[in-house]
C-alpha positions as CSV (number, residue, x, y, z in Angstrom):
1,X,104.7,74.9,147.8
2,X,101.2,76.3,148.7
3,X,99.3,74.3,146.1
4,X,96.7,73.3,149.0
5,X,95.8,76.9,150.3
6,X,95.7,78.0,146.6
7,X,93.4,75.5,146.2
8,X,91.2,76.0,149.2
9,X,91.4,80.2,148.4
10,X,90.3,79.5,145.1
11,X,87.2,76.6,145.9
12,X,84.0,78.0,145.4
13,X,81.6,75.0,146.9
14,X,83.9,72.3,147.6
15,X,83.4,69.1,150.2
16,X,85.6,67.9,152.8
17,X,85.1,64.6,154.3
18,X,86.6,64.3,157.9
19,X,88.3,61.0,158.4
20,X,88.5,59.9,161.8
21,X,91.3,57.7,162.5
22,X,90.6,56.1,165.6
23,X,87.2,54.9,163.8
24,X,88.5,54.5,160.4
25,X,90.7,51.8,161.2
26,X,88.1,49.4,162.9
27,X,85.6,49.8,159.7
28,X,85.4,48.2,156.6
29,X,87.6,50.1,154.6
30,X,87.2,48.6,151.8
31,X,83.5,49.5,151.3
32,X,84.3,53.1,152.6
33,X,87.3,53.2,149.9
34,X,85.5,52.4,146.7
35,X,82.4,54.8,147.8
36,X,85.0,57.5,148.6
37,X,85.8,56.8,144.6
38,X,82.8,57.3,143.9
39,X,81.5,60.2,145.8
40,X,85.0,62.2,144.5
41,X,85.1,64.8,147.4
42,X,87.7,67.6,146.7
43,X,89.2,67.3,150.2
44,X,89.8,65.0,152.9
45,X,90.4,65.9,156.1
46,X,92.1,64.1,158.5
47,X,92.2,64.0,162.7
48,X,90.5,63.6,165.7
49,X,90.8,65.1,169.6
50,X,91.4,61.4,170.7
51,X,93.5,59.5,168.1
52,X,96.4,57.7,168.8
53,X,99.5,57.6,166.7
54,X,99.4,54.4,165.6
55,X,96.0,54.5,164.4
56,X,96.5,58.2,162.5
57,X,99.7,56.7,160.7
58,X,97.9,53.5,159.8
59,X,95.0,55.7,158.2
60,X,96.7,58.2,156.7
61,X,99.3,55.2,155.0
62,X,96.0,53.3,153.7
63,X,94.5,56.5,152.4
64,X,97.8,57.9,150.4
65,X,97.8,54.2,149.0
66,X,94.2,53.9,147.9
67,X,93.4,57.8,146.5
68,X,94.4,60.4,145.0
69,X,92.1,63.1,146.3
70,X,94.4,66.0,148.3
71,X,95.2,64.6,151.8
72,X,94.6,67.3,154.7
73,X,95.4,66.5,158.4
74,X,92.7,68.1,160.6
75,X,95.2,67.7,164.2
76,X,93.7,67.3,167.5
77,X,97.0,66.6,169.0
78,X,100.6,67.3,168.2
79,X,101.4,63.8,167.0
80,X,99.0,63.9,164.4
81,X,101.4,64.9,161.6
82,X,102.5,62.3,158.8
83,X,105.3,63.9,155.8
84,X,103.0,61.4,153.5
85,X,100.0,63.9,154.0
86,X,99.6,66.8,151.2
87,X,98.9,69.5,153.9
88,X,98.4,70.0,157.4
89,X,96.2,73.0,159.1
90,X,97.7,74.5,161.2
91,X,95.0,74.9,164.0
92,X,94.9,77.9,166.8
93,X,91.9,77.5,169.0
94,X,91.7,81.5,169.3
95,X,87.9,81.4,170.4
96,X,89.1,79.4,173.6
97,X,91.9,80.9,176.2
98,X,93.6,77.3,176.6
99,X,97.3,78.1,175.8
100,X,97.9,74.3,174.8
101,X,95.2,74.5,171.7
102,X,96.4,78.4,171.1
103,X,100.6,77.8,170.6
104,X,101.4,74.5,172.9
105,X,100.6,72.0,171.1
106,X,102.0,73.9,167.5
107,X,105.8,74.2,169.7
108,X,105.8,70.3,170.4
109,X,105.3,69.8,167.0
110,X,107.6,72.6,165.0
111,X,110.9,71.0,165.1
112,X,109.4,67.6,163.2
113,X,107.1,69.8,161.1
114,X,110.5,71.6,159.8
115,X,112.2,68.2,158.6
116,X,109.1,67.5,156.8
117,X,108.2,68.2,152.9
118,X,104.5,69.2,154.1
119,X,102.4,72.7,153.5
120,X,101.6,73.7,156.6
121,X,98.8,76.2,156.9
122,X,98.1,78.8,159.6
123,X,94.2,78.9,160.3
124,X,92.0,80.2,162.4
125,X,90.1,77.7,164.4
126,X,86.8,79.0,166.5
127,X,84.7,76.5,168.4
128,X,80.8,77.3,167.8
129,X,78.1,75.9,170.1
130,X,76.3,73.2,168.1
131,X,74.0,72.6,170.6
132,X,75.5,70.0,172.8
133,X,78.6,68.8,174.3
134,X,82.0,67.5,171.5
135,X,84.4,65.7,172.2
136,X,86.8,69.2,171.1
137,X,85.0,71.0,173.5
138,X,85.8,68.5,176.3
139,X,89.3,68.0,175.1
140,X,90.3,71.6,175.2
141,X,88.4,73.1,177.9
142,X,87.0,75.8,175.9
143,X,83.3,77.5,175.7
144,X,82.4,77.4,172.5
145,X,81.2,81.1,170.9
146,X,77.0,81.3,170.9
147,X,75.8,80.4,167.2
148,X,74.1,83.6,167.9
149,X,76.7,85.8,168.4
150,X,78.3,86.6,164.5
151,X,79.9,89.5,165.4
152,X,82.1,88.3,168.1
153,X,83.0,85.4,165.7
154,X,83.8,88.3,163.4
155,X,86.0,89.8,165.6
156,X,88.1,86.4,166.3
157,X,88.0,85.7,163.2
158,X,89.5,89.1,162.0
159,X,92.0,89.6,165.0
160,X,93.3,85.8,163.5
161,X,94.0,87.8,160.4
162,X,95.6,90.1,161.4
163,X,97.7,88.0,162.9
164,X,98.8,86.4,159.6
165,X,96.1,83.2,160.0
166,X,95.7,82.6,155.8
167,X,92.1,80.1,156.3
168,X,89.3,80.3,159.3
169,X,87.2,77.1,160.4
170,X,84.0,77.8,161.7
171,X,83.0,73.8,163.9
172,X,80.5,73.1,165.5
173,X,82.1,69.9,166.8
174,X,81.4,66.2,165.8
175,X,77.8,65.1,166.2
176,X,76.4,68.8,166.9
177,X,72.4,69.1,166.3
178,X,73.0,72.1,164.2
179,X,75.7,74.0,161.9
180,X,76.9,77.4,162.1
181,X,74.5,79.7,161.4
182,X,73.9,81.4,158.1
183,X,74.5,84.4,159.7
184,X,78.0,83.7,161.4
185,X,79.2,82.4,157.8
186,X,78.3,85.3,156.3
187,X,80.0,88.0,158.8
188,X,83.3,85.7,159.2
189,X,83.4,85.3,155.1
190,X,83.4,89.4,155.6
191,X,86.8,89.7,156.5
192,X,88.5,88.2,153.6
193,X,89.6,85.4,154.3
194,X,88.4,81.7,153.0
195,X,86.1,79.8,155.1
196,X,86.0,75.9,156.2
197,X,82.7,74.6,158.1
198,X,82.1,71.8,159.7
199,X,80.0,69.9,162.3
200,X,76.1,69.4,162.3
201,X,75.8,68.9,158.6
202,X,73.9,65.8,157.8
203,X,71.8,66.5,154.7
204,X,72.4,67.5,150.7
205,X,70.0,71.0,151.4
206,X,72.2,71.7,154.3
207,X,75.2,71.7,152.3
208,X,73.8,73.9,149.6
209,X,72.4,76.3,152.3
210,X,76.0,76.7,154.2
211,X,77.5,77.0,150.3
212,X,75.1,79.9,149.5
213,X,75.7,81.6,152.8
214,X,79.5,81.7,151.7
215,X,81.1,78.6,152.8
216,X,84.4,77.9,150.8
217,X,84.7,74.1,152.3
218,X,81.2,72.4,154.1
219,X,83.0,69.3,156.0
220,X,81.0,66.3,156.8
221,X,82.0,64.5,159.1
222,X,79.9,62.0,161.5
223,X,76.9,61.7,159.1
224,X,79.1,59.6,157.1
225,X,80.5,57.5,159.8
226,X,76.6,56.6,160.5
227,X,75.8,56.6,157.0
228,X,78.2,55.7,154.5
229,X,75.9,55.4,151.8
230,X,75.3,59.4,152.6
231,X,78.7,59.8,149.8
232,X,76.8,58.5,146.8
233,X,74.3,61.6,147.7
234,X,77.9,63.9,147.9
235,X,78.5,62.3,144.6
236,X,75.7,63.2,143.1
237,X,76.1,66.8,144.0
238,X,79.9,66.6,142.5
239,X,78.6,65.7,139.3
240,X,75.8,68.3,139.1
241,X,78.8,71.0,140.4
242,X,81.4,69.8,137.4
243,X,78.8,68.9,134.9
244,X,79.9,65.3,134.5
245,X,77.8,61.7,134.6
């Protein structure tokens, strides 16, 4: 039943690619799908703070039909949840004080969750700055923590712990102009727990450099949307990291 999180707990350098629905859906999937083959990530996330049902079942349907690679929804929203998926995170924004992103949005969706054969995960989510604006930021009305400040992610990170959270994501939002710093990965990955991050990451180096720092999961995410091309450079690092050709 908890294949995923064993999975996750037990990834060393793995890659997620985050799937947005809402632009999945108007691009040409076909291209994306056979580079997605190719590139063989070992997760993919998917979600989105302004994706509509119709457009997350439609991707998750064509995804589930066209790969095997584990299947994670990534929710913005409390509709985004699909029995077809192989897990979903279970997200409480506990760096932000909006009570919808903390339980409300994890109540509206409980009673569906429970009729469906889905692992659910509780994580830790903690918004980082990133050095602009997000779209999550907007949507939940929260400050994100200052890339700066480590040990008060620690803190979050650790109270989430404690309060039975099995995963922590460390984001810097969708089309930030930097990642979380080396630093911040390294005092959250303190606590125990494995770490997902995500936002910023557009290059190889910076994927190694978040790996090293202690980064269970790097997630790319709008570096691919601009650049599809970017996963033949993910699959190059998958065959270097399981020695195949």
């Amino acid at each position: 039943m908890n294949q995923i999180l064993s999975l996750l707990q037990s990834s060393a350098k793995a890659i997620a690619i985050l799937i947005d629905p809402e632009k999945f859906v108007k691009a040409d999937k076909l291209n994306f799908l056979q580079k997605l083959k190719i590139a063989k990530p070992d997760f993919l996330f998917i979600g989105g703070s302004t994706v509509t049902r119709k457009d997350f079942d439609a991707c998750i349907e064509i995804l589930k039909t066209n790969s095997t690679i584990p299947l994670v929804i990534f929710p913005g929203a409390s509709h985004q949840i699909h029995e077809k998926a192989d897990a979903l995170l279970f997200l409480s924004l506990i760096s932000g004080r909006n009570p919808d992103f903390l339980i409300g949005h994890h109540i509206q969706a409980a009673d569906e969750l429970e009729n469906m054969d889905i692992e659910v995960i509780p994580t830790s989510y903690l918004l980082i700055d990133g050095g602009k604006k997000t779209s999550v930021e907007y949507v939940s009305q929260t400050t994100p923590i200052p890339n700066d400040q480590a040990d008060i992610a620690r803190k979050i990170a650790l109270a989430g712990k404690l309060q039975g959270k099995k995963l922590t994501y460390l984001d810097c939002g969708s089309g930030a102009h930097q990642t979380v710093s080396t630093k911040m990965i390294q005092e959250v990955r303190s606590i125990g727990l494995p770490l997902i991050v995500g936002g910023g990451i557009k290059s190889i180096e910076k994927i190694n450099e978040l790996h090293a720092a202690g980064a269970n999961v790097v997630v790319i995410g709008n570096k691919i949307e601009d650049d599809v091309d970017f996963l033949l450079d993910i699959s190059n690092l998958q065959k270097e990291k399981y020695g195949t050709s």
